[in-house]
TIZA-286219 format. One record per residue (C-alpha): residue number from 1; x, y, z. Coordinates in nm, 4 decimals, padded with zeros to 6 digits. Example, Ala and Ser with C-alpha at 12.3 -4.5 7.8 and 13.67 -1.06 7.14 Angstrom:
BEGIN
{1 {01.2300 -00.4500 00.7800}}
{2 {01.3670 -00.1060 00.7140}}
***
This chain:
BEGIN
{1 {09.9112 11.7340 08.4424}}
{2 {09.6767 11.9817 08.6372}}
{3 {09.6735 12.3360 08.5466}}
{4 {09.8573 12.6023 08.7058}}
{5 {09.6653 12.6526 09.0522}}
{6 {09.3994 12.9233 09.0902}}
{7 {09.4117 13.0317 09.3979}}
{8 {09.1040 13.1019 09.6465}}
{9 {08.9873 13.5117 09.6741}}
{10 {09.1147 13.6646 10.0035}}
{11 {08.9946 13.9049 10.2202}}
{12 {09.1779 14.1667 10.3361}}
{13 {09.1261 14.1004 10.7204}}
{14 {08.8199 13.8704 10.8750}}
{15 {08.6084 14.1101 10.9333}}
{16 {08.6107 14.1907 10.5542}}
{17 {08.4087 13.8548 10.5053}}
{18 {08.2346 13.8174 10.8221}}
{19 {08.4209 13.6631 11.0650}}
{20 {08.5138 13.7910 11.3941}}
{21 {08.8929 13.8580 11.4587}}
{22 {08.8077 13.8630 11.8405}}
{23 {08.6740 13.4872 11.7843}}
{24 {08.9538 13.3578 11.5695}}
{25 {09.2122 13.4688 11.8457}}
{26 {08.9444 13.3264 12.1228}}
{27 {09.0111 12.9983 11.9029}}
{28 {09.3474 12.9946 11.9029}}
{29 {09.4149 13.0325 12.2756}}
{30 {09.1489 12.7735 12.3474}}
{31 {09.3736 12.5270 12.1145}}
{32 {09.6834 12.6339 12.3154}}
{33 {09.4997 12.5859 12.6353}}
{34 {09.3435 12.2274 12.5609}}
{35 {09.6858 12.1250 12.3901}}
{36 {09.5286 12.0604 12.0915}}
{37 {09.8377 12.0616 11.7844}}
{38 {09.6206 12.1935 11.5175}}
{39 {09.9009 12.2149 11.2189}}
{40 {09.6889 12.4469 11.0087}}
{41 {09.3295 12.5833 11.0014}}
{42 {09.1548 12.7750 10.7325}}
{43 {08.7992 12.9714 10.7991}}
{44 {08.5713 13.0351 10.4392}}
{45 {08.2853 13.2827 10.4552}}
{46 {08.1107 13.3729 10.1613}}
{47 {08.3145 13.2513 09.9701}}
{48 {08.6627 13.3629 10.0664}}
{49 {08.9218 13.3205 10.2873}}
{50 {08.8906 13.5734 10.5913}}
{51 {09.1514 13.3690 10.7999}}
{52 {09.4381 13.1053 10.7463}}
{53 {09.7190 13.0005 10.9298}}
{54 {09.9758 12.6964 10.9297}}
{55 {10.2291 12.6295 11.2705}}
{56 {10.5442 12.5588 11.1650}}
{57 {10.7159 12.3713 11.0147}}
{58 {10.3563 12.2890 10.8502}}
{59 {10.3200 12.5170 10.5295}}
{60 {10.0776 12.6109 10.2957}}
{61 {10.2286 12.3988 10.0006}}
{62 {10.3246 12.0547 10.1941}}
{63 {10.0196 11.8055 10.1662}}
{64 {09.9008 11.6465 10.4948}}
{65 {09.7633 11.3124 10.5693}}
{66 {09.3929 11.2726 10.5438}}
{67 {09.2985 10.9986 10.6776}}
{68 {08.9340 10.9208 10.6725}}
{69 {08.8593 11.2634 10.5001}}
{70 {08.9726 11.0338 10.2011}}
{71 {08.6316 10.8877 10.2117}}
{72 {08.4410 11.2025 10.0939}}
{73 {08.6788 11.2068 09.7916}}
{74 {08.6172 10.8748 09.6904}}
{75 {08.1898 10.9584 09.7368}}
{76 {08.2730 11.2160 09.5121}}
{77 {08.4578 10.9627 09.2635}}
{78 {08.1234 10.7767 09.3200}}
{79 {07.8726 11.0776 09.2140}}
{80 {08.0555 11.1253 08.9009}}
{81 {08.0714 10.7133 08.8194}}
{82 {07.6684 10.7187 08.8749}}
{83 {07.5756 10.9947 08.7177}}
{84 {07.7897 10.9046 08.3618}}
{85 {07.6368 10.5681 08.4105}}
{86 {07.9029 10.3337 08.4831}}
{87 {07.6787 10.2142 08.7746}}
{88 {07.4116 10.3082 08.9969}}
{89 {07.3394 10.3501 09.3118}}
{90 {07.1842 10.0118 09.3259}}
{91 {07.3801 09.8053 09.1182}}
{92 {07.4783 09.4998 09.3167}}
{93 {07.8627 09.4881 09.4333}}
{94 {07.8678 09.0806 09.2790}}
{95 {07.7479 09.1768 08.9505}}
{96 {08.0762 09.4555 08.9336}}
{97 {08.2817 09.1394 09.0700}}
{98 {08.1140 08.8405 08.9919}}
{99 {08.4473 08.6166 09.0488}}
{100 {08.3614 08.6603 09.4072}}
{101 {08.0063 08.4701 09.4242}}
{102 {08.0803 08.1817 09.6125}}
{103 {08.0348 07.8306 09.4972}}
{104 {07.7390 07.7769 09.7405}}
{105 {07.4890 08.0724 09.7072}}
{106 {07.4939 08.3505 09.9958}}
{107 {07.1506 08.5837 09.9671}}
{108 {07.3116 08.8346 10.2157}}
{109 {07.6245 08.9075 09.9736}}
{110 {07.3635 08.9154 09.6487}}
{111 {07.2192 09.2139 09.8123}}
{112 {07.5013 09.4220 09.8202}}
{113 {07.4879 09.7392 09.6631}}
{114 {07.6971 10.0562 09.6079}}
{115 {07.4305 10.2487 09.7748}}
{116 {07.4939 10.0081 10.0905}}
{117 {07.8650 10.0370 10.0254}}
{118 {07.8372 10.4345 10.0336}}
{119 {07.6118 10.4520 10.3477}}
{120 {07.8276 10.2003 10.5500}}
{121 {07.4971 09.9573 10.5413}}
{122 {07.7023 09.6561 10.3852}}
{123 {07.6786 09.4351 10.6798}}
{124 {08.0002 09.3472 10.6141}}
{125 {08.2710 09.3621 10.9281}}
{126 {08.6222 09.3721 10.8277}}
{127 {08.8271 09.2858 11.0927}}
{128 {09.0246 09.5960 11.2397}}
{129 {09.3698 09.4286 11.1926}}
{130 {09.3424 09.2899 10.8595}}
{131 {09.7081 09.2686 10.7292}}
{132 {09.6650 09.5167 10.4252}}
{133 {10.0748 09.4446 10.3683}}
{134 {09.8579 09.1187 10.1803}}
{135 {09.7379 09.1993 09.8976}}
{136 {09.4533 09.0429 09.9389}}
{137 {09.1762 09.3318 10.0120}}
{138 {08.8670 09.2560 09.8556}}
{139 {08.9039 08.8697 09.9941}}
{140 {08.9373 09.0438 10.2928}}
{141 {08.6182 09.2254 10.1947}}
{142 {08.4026 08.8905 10.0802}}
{143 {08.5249 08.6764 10.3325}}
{144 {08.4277 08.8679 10.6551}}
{145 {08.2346 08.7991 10.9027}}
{146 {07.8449 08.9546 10.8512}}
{147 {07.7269 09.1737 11.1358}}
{148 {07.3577 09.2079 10.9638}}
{149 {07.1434 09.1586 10.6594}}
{150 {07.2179 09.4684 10.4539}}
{151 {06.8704 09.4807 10.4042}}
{152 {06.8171 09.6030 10.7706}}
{153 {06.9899 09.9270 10.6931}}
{154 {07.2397 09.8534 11.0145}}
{155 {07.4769 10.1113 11.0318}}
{156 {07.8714 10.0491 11.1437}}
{157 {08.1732 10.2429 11.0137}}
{158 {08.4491 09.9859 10.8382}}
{159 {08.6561 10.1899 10.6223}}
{160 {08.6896 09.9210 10.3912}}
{161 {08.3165 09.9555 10.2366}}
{162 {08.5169 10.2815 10.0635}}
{163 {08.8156 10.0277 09.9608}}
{164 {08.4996 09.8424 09.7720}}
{165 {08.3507 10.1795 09.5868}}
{166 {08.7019 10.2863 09.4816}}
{167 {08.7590 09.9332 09.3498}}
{168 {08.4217 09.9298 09.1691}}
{169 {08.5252 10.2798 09.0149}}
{170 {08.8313 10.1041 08.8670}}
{171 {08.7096 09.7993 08.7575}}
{172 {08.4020 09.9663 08.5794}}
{173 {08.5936 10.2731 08.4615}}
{174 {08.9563 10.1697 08.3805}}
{175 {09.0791 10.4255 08.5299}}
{176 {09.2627 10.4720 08.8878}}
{177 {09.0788 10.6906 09.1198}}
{178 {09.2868 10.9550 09.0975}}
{179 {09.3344 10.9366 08.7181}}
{180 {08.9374 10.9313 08.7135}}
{181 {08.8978 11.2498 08.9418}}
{182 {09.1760 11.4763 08.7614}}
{183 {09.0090 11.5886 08.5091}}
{184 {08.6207 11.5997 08.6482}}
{185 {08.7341 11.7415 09.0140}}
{186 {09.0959 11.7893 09.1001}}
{187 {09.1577 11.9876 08.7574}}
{188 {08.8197 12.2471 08.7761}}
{189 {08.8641 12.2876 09.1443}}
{190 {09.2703 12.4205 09.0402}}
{191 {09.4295 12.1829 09.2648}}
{192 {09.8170 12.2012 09.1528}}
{193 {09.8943 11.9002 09.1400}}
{194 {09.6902 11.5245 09.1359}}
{195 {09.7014 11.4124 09.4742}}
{196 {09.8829 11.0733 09.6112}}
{197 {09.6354 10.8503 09.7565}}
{198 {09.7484 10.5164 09.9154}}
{199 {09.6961 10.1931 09.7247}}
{200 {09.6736 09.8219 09.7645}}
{201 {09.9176 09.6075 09.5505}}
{202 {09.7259 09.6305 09.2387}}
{203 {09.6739 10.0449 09.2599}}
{204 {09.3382 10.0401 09.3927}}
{205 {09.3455 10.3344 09.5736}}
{206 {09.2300 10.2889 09.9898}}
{207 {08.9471 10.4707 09.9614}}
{208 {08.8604 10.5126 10.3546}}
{209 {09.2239 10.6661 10.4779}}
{210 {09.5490 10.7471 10.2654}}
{211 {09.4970 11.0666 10.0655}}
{212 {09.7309 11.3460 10.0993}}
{213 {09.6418 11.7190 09.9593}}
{214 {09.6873 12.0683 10.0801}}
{215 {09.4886 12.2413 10.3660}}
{216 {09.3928 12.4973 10.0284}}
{217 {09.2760 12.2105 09.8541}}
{218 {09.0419 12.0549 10.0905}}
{219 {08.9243 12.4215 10.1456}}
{220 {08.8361 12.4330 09.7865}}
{221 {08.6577 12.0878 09.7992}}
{222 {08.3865 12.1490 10.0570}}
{223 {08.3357 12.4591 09.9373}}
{224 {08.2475 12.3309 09.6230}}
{225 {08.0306 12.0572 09.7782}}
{226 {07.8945 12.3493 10.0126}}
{227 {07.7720 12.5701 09.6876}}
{228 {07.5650 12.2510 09.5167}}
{229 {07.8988 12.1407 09.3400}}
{230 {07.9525 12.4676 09.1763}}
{231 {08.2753 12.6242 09.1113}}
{232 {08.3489 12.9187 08.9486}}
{233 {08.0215 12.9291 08.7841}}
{234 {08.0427 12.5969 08.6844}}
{235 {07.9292 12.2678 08.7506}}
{236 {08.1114 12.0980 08.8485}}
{237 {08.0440 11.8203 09.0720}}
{238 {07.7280 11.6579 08.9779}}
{239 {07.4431 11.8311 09.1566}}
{240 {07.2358 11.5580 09.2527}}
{241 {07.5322 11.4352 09.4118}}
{242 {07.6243 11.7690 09.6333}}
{243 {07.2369 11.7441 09.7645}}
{244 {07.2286 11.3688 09.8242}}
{245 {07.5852 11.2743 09.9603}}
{246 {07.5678 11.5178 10.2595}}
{247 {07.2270 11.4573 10.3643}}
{248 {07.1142 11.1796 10.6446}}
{249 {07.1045 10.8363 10.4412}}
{250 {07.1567 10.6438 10.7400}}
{251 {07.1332 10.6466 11.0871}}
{252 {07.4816 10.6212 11.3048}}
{253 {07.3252 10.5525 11.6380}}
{254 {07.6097 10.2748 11.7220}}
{255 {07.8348 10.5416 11.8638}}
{256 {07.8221 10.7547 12.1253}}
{257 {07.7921 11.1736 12.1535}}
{258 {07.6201 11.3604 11.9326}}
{259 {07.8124 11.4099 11.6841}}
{260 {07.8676 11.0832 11.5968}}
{261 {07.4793 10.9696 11.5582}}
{262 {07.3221 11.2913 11.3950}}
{263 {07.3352 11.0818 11.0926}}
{264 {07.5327 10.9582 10.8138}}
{265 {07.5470 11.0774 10.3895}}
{266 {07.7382 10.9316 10.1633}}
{267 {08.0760 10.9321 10.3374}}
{268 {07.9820 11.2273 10.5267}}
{269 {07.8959 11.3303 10.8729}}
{270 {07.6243 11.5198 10.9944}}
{271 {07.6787 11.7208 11.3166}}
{272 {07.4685 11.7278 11.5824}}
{273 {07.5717 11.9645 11.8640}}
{274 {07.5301 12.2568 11.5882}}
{275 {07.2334 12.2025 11.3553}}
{276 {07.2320 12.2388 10.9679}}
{277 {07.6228 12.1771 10.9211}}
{278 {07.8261 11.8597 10.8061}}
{279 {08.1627 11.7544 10.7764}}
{280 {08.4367 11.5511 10.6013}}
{281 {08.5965 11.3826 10.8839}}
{282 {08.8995 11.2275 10.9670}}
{283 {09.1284 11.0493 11.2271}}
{284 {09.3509 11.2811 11.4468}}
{285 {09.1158 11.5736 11.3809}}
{286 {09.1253 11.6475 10.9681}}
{287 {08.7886 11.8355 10.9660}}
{288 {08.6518 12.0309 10.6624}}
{289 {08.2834 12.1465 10.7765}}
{290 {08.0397 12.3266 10.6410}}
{291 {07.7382 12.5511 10.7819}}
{292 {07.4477 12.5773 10.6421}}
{293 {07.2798 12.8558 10.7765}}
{294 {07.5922 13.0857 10.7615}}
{295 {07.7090 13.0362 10.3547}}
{296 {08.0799 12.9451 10.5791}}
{297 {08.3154 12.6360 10.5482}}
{298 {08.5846 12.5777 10.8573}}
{299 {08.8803 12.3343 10.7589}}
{300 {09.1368 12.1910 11.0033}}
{301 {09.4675 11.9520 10.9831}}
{302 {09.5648 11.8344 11.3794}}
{303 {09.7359 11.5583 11.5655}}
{304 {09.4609 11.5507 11.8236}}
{305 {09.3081 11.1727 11.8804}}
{306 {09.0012 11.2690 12.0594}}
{307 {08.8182 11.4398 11.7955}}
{308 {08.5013 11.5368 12.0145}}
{309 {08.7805 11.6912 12.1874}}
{310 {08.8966 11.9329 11.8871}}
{311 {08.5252 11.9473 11.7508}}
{312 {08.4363 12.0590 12.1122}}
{313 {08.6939 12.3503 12.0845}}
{314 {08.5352 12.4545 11.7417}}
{315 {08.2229 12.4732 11.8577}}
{316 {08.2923 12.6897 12.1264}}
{317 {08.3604 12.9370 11.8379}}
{318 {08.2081 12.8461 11.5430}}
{319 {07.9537 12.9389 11.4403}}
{320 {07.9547 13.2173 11.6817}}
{321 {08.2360 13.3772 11.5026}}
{322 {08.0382 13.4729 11.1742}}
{323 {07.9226 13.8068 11.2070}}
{324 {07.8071 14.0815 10.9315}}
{325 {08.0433 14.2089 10.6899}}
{326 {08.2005 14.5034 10.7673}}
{327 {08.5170 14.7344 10.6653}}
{328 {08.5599 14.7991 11.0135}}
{329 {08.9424 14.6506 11.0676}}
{330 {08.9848 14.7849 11.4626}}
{331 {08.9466 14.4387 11.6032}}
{332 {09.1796 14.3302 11.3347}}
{333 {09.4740 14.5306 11.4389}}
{334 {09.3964 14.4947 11.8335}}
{335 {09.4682 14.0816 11.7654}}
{336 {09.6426 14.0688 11.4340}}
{337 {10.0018 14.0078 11.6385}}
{338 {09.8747 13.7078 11.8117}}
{339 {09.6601 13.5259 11.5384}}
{340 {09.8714 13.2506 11.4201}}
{341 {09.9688 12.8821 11.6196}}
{342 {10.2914 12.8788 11.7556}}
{343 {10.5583 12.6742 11.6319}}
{344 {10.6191 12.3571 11.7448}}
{345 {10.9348 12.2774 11.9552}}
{346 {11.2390 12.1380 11.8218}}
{347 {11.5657 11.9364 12.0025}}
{348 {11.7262 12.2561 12.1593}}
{349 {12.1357 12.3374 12.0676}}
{350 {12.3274 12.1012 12.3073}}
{351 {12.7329 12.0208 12.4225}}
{352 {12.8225 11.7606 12.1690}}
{353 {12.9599 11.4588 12.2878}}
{354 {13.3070 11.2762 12.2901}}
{355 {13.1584 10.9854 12.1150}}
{356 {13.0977 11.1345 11.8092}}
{357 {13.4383 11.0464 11.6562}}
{358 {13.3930 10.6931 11.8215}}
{359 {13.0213 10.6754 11.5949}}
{360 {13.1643 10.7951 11.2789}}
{361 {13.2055 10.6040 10.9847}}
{362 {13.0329 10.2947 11.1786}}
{363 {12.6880 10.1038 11.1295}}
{364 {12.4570 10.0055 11.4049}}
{365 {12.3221 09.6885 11.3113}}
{366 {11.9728 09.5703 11.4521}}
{367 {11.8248 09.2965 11.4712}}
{368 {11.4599 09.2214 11.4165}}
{369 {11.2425 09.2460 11.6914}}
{370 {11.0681 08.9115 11.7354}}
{371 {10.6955 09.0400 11.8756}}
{372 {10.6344 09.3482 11.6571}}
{373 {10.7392 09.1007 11.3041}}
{374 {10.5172 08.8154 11.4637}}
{375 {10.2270 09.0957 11.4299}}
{376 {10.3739 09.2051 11.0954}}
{377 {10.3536 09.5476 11.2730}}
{378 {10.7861 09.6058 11.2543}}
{379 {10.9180 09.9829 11.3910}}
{380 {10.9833 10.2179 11.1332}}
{381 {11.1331 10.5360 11.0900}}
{382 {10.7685 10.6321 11.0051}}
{383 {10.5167 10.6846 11.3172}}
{384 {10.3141 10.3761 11.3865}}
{385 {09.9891 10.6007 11.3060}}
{386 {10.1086 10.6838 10.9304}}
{387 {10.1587 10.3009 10.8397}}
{388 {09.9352 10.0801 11.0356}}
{389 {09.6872 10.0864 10.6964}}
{390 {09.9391 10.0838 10.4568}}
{391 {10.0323 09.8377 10.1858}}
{392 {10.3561 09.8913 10.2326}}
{393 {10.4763 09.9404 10.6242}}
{394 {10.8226 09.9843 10.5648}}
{395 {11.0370 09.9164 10.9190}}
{396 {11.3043 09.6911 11.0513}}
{397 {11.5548 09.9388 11.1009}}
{398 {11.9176 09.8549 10.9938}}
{399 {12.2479 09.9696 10.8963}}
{400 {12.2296 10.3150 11.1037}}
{401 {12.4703 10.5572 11.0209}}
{402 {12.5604 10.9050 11.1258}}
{403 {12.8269 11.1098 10.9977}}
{404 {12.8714 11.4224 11.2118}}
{405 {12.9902 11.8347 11.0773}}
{406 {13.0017 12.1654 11.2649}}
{407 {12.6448 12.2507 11.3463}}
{408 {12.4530 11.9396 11.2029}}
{409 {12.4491 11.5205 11.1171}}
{410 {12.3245 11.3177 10.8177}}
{411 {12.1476 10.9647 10.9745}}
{412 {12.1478 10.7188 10.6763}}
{413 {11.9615 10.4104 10.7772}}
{414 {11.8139 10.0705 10.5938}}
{415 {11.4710 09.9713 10.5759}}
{416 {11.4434 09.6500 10.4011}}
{417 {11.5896 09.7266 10.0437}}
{418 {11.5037 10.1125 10.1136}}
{419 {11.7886 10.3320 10.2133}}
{420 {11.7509 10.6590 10.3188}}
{421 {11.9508 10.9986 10.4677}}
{422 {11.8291 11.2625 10.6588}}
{423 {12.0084 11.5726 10.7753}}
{424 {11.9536 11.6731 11.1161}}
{425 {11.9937 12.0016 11.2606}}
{426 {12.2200 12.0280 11.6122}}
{427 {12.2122 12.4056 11.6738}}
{428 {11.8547 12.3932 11.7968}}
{429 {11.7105 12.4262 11.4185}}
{430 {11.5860 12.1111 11.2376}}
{431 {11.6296 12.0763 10.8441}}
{432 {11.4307 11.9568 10.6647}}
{433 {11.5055 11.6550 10.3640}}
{434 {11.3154 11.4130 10.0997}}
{435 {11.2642 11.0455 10.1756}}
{436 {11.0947 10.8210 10.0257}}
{437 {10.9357 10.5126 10.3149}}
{438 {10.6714 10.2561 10.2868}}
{439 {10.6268 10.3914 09.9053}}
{440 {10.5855 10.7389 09.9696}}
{441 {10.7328 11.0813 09.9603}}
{442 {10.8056 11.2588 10.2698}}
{443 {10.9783 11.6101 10.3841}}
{444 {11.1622 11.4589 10.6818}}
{445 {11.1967 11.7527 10.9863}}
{446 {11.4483 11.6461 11.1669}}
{447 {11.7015 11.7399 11.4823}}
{448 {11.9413 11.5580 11.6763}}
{449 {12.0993 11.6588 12.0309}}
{450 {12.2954 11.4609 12.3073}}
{451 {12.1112 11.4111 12.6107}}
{452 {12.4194 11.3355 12.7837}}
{453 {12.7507 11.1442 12.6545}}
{454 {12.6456 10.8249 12.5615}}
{455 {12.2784 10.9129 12.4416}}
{456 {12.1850 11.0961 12.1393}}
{457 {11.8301 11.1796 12.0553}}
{458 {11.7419 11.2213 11.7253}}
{459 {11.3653 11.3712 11.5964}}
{460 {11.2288 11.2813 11.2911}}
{461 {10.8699 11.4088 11.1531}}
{462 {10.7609 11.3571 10.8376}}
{463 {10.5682 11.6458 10.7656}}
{464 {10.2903 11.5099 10.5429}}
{465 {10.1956 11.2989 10.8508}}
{466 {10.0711 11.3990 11.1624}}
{467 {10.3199 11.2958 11.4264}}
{468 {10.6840 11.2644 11.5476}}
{469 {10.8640 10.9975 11.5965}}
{470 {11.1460 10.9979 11.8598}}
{471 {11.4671 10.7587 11.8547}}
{472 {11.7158 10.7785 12.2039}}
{473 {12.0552 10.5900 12.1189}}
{474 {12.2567 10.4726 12.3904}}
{475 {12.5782 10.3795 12.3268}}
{476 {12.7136 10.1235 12.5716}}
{477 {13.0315 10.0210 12.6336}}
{478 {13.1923 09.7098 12.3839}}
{479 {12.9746 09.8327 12.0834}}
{480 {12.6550 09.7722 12.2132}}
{481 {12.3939 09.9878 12.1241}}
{482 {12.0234 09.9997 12.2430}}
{483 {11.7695 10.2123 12.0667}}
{484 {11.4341 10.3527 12.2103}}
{485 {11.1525 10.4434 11.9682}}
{486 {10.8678 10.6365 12.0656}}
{487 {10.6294 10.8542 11.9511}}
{488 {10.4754 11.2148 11.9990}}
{489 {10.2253 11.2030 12.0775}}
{490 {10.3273 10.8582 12.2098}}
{491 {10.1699 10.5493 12.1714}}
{492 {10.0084 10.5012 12.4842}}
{493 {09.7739 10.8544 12.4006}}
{494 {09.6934 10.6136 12.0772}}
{495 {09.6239 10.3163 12.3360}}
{496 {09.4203 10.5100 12.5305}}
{497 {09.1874 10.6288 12.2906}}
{498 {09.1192 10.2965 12.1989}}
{499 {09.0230 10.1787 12.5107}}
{500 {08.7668 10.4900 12.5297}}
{501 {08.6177 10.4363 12.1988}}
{502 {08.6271 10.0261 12.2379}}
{503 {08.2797 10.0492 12.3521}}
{504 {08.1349 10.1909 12.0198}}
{505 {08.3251 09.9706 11.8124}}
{506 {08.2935 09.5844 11.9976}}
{507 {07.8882 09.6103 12.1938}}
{508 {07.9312 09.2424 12.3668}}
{509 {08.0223 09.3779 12.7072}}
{510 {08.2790 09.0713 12.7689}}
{511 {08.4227 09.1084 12.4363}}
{512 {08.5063 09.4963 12.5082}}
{513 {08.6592 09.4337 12.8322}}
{514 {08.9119 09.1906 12.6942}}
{515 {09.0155 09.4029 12.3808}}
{516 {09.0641 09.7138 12.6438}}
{517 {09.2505 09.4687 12.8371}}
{518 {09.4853 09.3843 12.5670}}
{519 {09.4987 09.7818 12.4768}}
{520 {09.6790 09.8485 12.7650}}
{521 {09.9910 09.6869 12.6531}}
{522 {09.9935 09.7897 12.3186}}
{523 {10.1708 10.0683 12.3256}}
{524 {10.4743 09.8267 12.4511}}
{525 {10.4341 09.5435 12.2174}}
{526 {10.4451 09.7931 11.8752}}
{527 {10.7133 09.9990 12.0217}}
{528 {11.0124 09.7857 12.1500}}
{529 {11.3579 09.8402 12.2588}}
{530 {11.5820 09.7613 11.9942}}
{531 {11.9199 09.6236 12.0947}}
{532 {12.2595 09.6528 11.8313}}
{533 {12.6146 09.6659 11.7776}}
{534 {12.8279 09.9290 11.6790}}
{535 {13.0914 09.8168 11.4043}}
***
């Protein structure tokens, strides 16, 4: 087990470390204004924490999702496996797995190394929807389709090149990622707990997405990466490592802005609207970034898809924010009442309904919604956005139950073997409750109000994710029952974003039409109506 947590120094109020509290509440309104849901954001300067804050229901000691922040973790996994000599940074990928060298000899795949793996140079171009439910990743891997000769040094970002270095770690160590990292990062750095990182069906962890830790503990991470892998006066992540990974190893030109082709580490991003700063960055705006020239780290967790978006908004304040030290606490108290995110909204207190004793002690069965199983893509309790990687994608909701008392319901519902039960609030508070879906622990926030007689709404957010999922229930006359799922933010924002960013990822003109074409629709095809029977 980890030791007890040690937790980071605090200052009194910003100003105390050098940040402005004029800036931080700037910040905050300019989130508010943009309707960007940051969940929690931390600001480091010298060292400590001048500012934190977490929007409820978000807390301090509730991991969030990652996503491709994971990827920095497992570079880190890599700097330790290198530098106790398990490999190097040019070992070749076939001589770690040499049951993958095909029968007739492939010079591209011989080349492979981990340095090439690290500084998404493989040449290897995993499709987008690769089933991961398969369990068949690093065929996946082997198999693809080449985009270049990693000798050419071309640059594109497929998460699963960090899939291959966290499989390498294992194979070559014996040891799962995690287990590997406990006692060389997670344990120094005081995290309070070894984090859960997604895995494939043998326990490889992901690698590129599926980490979960605390807003703290990412804090503590890129500070320690900031300070030459120091912590605490120790060393503790190797210092060749803290220089090398966060440097420009490759260039990113593929994509567009500047902040996406400043240049690429080791499973690191360097940022190119503000000079001398970097960042560990992932999907729906998980930021932990560092600047140079001000000895300050900034960390965010968000449900914003347009990250340039969210970057955009930090920049407008950061660095500009860091300021001399000073005991001067005036600004502090002039803002101190407004510096926090609001809460988000929950299902207001509503009449209840007639229908309620008609519901009770009955089962909505579903069945299985032909498209979205076709796809292997079925609806689950779970947002589309926290599963669409996973191993394990739970869905195919079945067997619904609620069971209705005074101010609150329990929903108990099937997926697959899984069952679970939530508690959901009706007096305009949600509660919160443990599940476990798609092989993973959630806190489940969750209300339910009528929207009229016959329809019942019911909110569900798992709170180490990033976004709610919505279910409308209308109950029709002779049993029949027809459920809605949607998201929020909804599928179509997802949709949308991929049509924007479709250009960076496909450069064949025709090619990026069609797939923006097909876009469109997807926000209908992986959220369907569902259509049961109340018995």
């Amino acid at each position: 087990m980890v030791k007890e947590k040690v937790m980071l120094e605090r200052a009194l109020f910003p100003e105390q470390a050098g940040v402005s509290s004029e800036d931080i509440f700037a910040f905050i309104q300019d989130l508010e204004q943009n309707d960007i849901e940051a969940h929690s954001f931390m600001v480091l300067r010298h060292g400590k924490v001048a500012f934190e804050t977490w929007r409820e229901p978000y807390s301090p000691d509730i991991p969030h999702t990652m996503y491709s922040v994971s990827k920095s973790f497992a570079s880190a996994a890599a700097g330790f496996a290198i530098d106790e000599g398990f490999f190097s940074l040019e070992t070749k990928l076939l001589d770690i797995f040499p049951e993958y060298r095909p029968e007739k000899p492939d010079d591209k795949l011989e080349k492979i190394t981990i340095r090439h793996l690290l500084t998404m140079t493989a040449g290897k171009d995993v499709s987008l929807v690769s089933d991961k439910t398969k369990n068949q990743w690093k065929s996946d891997f082997f198999r693809s389709e080449w985009y270049a000769d990693p000798d050419d040094g071309v640059w594109r970002y497929i998460s699963e090149t960090t899939y291959m270095v966290c499989a390498a770690i294992v194979r070559t160590t014996g040891k799962k990622v995690v287990e590997f990292l406990a006692p060389r990062l997670f344990e120094p750095l005081g995290f309070s707990q070894i984090p859960f990182w997604e895995t494939d069906g043998d326990g490889i962890e992901a690698g590129g997405w599926g980490l979960y830790i605390t807003t703290e503990d990412l804090a503590r991470f890129i500070r320690c990466c900031h300070t030459g892998g120091v912590w605490g006066g120790r060393q503790v992540l190797p210092k060749w490592w803290a220089r090398e990974a966060v440097k420009k190893q490759a260039e990113n030109l593929r994509y567009s802005g500047e902040d996406n082709r400043a240049g690429y580490g080791y499973f690191f991003w360097r940022n190119g609207i503000v000079p001398n700063s970097y960042r560990a960055d992932g999907m729906f705006s998980q930021f932990a970034i560092a600047f140079d020239d001000f000895d300050a780290e900034f960390v965010i967790t968000a449900c914003e898809i347009n990250e340039q978006k969210t970057r955009d908004c930090i920049w407008r304040h950061f660095p500009a924010a860091f300021i001399d030290s000073s005991d001067d606490r005036s600004s502090y108290e002039r803002h101190k009442s407004k510096l926090f995110l609001k809460p988000l909204s929950e299902l207001p207190d509503a009449s209840r309904s007639p229908m309620e004793k008609e519901i009770e002690g009955k089962s909505i069965f579903f069945g299985k919604p032909k498209l979205v199983n076709a796809f292997n893509f079925p609806v689950s309790m779970l947002p589309f956005a926290t599963v669409y990687m996973s191993a394990d994608r739970a869905g195919n909701i079945d067997n619904v139950r609620f069971s209705f008392g005074s101010d609150e319901c329990t929903m108990t519902w099937l997926e697959g073997s899984v069952e679970n039960t939530v508690v959901c609030g009706m007096d305009g508070r949600a509660r919160n409750s443990p599940i476990k879906l798609a092989g993973i622990k959630f806190t489940a926030r969750c209300s339910a109000a009528w929207e009229d007689e016959r329809t019942l709404n019911v909110w569900f957010r798992p709170l180490e994710g990033v976004c709610r999922r919505e279910w409308k229930f209308l109950f029709k006359s002779k049993g029949n029952v027809v459920a809605t799922p949607s998201c929020m933010p909804d599928s179509k924002n997802l949709s949308d974003w991929l049509i924007n960013s479709m250009d960076d990822f496909i450069k064949n003109k025709a090619v990026s039409q069609m797939a923006q074409a097909a876009a469109k629709n997807m926000h209908k095809v992986i959220e369907p109506v569902h259509k049961g029977v109340l018995r």
